[in-house]
N, C-alpha and C positions, 0 to 999 in steps of 0.2 A: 609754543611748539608742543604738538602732544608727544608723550615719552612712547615706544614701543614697547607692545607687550610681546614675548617670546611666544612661540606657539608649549614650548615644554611647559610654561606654566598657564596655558589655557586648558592644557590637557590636562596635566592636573590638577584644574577646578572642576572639570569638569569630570574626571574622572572616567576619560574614553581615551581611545589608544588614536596617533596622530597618522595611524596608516592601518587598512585592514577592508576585511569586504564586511556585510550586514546585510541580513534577508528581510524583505515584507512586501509588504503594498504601499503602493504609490499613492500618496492625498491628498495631493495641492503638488500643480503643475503651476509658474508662472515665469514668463520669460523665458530666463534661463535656466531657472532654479528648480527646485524640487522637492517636496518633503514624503519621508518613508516612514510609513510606521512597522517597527519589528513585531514579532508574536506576543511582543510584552506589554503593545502599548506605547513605547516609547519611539519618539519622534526625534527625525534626523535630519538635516539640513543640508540639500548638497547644490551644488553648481558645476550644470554639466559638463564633461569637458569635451573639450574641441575633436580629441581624438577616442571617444567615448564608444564610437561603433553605431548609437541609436540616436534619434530627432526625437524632436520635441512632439510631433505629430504620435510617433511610439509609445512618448511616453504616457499623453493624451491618450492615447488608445488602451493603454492598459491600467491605466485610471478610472479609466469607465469600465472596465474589463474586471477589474477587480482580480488582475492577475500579481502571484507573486514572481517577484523580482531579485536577484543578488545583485550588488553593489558593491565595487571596488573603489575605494575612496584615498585620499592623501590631504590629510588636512584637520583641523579639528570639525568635527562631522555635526555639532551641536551650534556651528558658527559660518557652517557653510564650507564644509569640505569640499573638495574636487573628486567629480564621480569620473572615473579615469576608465572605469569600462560599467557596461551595465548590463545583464542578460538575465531574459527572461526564465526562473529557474524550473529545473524538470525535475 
């Protein structure tokens, strides 16, 4: 049986906060999932959610668009947090 890992101590390995929004671009659309790169460089793992607001189609769209995005997430975000809202930022 494998043991469970807490999300408190994913978060801190990882050293990202387990709930919070995060701005960038869109870089890889697949399925369900998603990866975001911030202004830094750094890549983020989300799974979109159900009650998100936006499709997959959107997000496809502004992946080729090269449009920035903010991201409201719950989860540890380097493991595939849940994007709980997503809107394209102004």
């Amino acid at each position: 049986m494998k043991a469970k890992r807490s999300n408190a101590l994913l978060a801190k390995r990882a050293n990202l906060p387990l709930e919070g929004c995060v701005q960038g671009l869109v870089t890889i659309v697949q399925e369900d999932r998603f990866r975001l790169a911030d202004p830094q460089g750094r890549g983020y793992l989300f799974k979109l959610g159900k009650k998100s607001g936006v499709s997959m189609d959107d997000l496809h769209a502004w992946q080729q668009g090269g449009v920035p995005v903010r991201v409201q997430y719950h989860g540890p975000p380097d493991l595939g947090a849940v994007a709980e809202q997503v809107k394209v930022q102004e």
